[in-house]
C-alpha positions, -999 to 999 in steps of 0.1 A, spaced: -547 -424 157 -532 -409 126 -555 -399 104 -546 -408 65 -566 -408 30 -592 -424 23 -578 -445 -4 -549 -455 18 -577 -473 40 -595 -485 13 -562 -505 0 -558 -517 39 -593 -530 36 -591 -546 3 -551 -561 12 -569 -578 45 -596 -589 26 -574 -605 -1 -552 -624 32 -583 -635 49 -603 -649 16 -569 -662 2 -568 -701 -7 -541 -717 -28 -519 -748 -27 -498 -732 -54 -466 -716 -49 -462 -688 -75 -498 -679 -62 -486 -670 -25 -454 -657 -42 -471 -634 -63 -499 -628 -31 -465 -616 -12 -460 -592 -50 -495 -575 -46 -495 -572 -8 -460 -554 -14 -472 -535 -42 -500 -520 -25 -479 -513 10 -450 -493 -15 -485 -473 -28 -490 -462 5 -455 -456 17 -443 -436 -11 -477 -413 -12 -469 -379 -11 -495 -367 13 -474 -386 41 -447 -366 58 -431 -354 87 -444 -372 118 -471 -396 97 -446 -401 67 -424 -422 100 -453 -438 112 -464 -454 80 -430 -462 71 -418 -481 108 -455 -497 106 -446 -510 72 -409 -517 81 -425 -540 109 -438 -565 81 -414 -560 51 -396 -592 60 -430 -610 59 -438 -596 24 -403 -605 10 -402 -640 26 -438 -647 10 -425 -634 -22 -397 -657 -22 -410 -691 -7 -408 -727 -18 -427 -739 7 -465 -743 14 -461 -742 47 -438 -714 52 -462 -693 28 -488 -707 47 -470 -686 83 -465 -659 64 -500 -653 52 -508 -658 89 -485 -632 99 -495 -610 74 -534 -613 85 -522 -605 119 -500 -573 115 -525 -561 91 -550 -555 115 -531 -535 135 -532 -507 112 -568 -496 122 -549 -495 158 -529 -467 145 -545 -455 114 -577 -440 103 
């Protein structure tokens, strides 16, 4: 596992937490869900501790749910934000299969 700082895996925690407590039948609520979930995976990606080998893993890990961010960000529809969130929960995890 690539090791990373201890705030980056304290955002993880608290993004995952956010997905998996998440409840809205509003729209701009998942849209701006999809905003913060971005915003904190762009904090991560763009810290300045990451390079060289860990810089690319972060970066292809967070390439692997961009479309999911930007398509939450961007729904109309309950049930597409709905997959997305679902998606989101999903891929999330998988950082602590990588990570630590």
């Amino acid at each position: 596992k690539y090791k990373t700082k201890k705030e980056s895996m304290e955002q993880i925690s608290a993004v995952i937490t956010k997905l998996n407590t998440y409840e809205s039948s509003n729209i701009a609520d998942y849209n701006q869900l999809g905003k913060d979930v971005f915003n904190e995976a762009k904090k991560i990606m763009l810290e300045d501790a990451y390079t060289g080998e860990l810089f690319d893993h972060i970066h292809n890990f967070f390439f692997g749910i961009e479309n999911n961010m930007h398509t939450l960000i961007a729904t109309k529809s309950e049930d597409d934000a709905k997959l997305q969130v679902t998606a989101l929960k999903t891929k999330f995890k998988d950082f602590y299969t990588y990570f630590e």
